[in-house]
C-alpha positions as CSV (number, residue, x, y, z in Angstrom):
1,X,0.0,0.0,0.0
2,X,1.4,3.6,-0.8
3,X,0.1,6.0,1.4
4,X,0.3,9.7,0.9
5,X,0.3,13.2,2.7
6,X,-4.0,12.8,2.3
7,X,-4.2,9.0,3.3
8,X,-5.9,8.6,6.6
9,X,-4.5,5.8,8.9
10,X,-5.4,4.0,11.7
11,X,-4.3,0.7,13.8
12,X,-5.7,-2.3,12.5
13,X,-8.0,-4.6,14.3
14,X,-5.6,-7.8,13.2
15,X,-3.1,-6.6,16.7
16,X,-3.1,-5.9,20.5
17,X,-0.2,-3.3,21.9
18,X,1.2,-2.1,24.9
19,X,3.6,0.6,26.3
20,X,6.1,0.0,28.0
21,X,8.1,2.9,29.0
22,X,8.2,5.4,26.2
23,X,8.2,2.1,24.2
24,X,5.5,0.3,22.3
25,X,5.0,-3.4,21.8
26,X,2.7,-4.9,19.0
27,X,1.5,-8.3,18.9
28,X,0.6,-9.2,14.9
29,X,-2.3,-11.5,15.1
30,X,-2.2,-12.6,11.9
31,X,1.9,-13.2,11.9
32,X,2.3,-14.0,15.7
33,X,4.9,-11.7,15.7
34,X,6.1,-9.2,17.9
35,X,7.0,-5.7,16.6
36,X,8.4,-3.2,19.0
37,X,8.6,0.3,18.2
38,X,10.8,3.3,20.0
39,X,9.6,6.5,21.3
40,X,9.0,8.1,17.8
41,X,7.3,5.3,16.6
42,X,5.4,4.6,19.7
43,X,4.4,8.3,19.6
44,X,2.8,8.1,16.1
45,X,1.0,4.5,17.2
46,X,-0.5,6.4,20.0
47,X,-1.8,8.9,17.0
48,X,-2.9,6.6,15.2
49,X,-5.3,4.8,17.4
50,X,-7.9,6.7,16.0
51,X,-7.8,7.9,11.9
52,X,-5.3,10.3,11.4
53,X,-4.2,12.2,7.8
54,X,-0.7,11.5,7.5
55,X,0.1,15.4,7.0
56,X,-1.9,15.7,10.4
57,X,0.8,13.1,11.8
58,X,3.7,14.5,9.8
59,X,3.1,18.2,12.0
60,X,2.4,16.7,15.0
61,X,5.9,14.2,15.1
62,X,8.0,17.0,13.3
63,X,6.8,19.6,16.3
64,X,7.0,16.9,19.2
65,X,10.6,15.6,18.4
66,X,11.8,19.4,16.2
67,X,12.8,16.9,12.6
68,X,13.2,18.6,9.4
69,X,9.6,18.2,7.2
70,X,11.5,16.4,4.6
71,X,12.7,13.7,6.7
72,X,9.7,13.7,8.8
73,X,7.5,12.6,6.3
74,X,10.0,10.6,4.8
75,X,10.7,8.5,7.7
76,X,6.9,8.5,8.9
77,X,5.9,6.8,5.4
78,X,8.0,4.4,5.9
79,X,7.3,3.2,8.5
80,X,3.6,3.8,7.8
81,X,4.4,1.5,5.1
82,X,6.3,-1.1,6.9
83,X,3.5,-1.3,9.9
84,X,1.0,-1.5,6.6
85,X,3.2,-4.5,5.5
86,X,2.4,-6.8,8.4
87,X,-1.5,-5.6,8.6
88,X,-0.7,-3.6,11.5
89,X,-2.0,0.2,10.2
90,X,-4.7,0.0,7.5
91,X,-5.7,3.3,5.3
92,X,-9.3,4.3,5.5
93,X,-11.9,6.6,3.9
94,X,-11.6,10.9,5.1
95,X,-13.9,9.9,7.7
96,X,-12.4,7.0,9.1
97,X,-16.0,4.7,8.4
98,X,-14.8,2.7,5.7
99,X,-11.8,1.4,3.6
100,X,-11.2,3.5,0.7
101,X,-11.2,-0.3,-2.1
């Protein structure tokens, strides 16, 4: 999947997460697999927990953690795209009611 600044994201209902610390763990239920993700990444998991545009996300991480735009979204749609990967983020519709295929 190849999200953009105007996909909306949210966590998929194929895990179950934690924090620990300023840490998050994810639990794949479709994979079995365990994902952990640092303070950035745990950050934008906590955003995400309810649909989010990914421009939306992009200002929020660049102003929490001060990152350069560029890399911000850079880095944030990759691992966007990564988390997409193992059906743990899934894009939906401007409203967050429905997936967008």
């Amino acid at each position: 999947m190849a999200f953009t600044r105007d996909s909306f994201v949210v966590v998929s209902d194929e895990q179950v997460s934690t924090s620990l610390g300023d840490e998050t763990v994810i639990l794949g239920m479709r994979d079995g697999v365990y994902y952990g993700l640092d303070a950035v990444g745990a950050r934008v998991w906590a955003l995400v927990a309810s649909p989010q545009r990914v421009s939306e996300l992009v200002e929020a991480i660049r102003r929490e953690f001060d990152v350069a735009p560029e890399r911000c979204e850079r880095d944030l749609l990759a691992l966007l795209e990564e988390l997409s990967e193992r059906e743990l983020v899934r894009e939906v519709a401007a409203e967050g009611h429905a997936d967008p295929s």
